[in-house]
N, C-alpha and C positions, 0 to 999 in steps of 0.2 A: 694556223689552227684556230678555231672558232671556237673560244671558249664560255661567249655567252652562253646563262643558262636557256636553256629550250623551253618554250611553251606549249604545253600538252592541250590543244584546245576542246578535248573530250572531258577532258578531267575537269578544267573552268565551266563548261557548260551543266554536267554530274553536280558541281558540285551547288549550284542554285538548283538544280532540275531533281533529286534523288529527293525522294519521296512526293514529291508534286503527279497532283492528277490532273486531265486535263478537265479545263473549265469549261473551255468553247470550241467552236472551229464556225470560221467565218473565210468564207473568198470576197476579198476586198474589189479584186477586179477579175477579169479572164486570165486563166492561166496561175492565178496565186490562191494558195490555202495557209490561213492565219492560225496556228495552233497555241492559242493561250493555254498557262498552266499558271494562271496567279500570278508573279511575281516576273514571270518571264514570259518570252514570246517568240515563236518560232516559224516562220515565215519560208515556205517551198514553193520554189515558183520551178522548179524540176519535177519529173517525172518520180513520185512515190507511192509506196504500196506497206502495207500492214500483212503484217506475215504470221498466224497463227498455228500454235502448234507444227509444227513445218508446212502450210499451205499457204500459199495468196489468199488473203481472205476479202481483201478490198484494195480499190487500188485507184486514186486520182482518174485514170481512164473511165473507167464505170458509172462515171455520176451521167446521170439520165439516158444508161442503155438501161434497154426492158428484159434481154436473155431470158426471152421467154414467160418472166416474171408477169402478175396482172397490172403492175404500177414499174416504170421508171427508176433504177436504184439512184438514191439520196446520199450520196457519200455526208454529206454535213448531219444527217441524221445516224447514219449507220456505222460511223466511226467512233461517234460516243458509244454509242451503243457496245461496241466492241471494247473498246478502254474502261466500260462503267467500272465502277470498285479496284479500278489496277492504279497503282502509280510508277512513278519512272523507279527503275534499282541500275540500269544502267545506262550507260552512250558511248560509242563508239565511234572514231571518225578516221577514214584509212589516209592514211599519210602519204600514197600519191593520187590519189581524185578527188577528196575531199568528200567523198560519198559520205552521208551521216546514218547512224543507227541508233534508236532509242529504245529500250529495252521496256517492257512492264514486265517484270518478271522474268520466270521462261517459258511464259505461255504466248505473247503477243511481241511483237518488235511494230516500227514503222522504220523505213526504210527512205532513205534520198538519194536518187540519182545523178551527183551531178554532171551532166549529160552533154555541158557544152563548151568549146573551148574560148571561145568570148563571154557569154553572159552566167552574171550570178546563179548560181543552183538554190542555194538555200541561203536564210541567213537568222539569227538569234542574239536577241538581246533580254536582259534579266536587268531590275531594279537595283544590283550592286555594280550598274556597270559594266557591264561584260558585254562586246559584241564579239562575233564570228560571224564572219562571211567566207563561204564557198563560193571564188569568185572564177571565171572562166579558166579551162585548162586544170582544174581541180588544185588552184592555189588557195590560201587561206590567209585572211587578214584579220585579224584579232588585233581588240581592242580591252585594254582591262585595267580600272580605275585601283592605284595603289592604293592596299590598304590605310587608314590613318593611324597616329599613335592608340586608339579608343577602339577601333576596330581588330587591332593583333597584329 
């Protein structure tokens, strides 16, 4: 029996991420969107979508269809857009796919699919340390810098 204690890697992510808004959102290359919140960074190279009030409201697929629209949708514009004035209150990460959820409240979520069973879905690192990676097959590798005597 396995009595090491468990690493809850929603809760490490919650706990730099809770009350954080986001800053930016940048895609560094094809296929990746870079979701700063200050302190931390959160990196989806999966299939994600923002879910408001219970609707898809935006979703990584979208950037530069037109639906009709007179301009092309800008997902790197219309996702601030969509978080303006919210910040995170929770995250959740399901414990066999590794799929991740970030809450602004209960009015907005962002949503990760991790979608494959070789390459990384998503992955997050924060200034104390902390990484998580969703890596293929919905496994998780966490990484998290013990506190020191000064830190608790």
């Amino acid at each position: 029996m396995d009595s090491s204690p468990k690493i809850n890697p929603a809760a490490l992510i919650l706990d730099s991420l809770r009350g954080a808004a986001l800053t930016s959102l940048e895609t560094p290359a094809g296929g990746m969107w870079q979701f700063h919140f200050g302190s931390a960074t959160l990196l989806i190279e999966c299939p994600w979508r923002a879910v408001r009030k219970g609707v898809i409201a935006l979703g990584a697929d979208d950037n530069g269809q037109k639906f009709g629209l007179p301009e092309p949708v800008s997902v790197l514009q219309e996702f601030p857009k969509l978080v303006r004035n919210m910040v995170v209150t929770d995250v959740r990460v399901d414990n066999e796919t590794a799929d991740l959820s970030v809450h602004f409240g209960d009015e907005l979520r962002l949503d990760a699919f991790n979608d494959s069973s070789g390459y990384e879905g998503w992955n997050y690192t924060d200034t104390k340390g902390v990484t998580v990676i969703a890596t293929g097959g919905g496994e998780l590798a966490i990484w998290a810098k013990a506190p020191t005597r000064s830190e608790g």
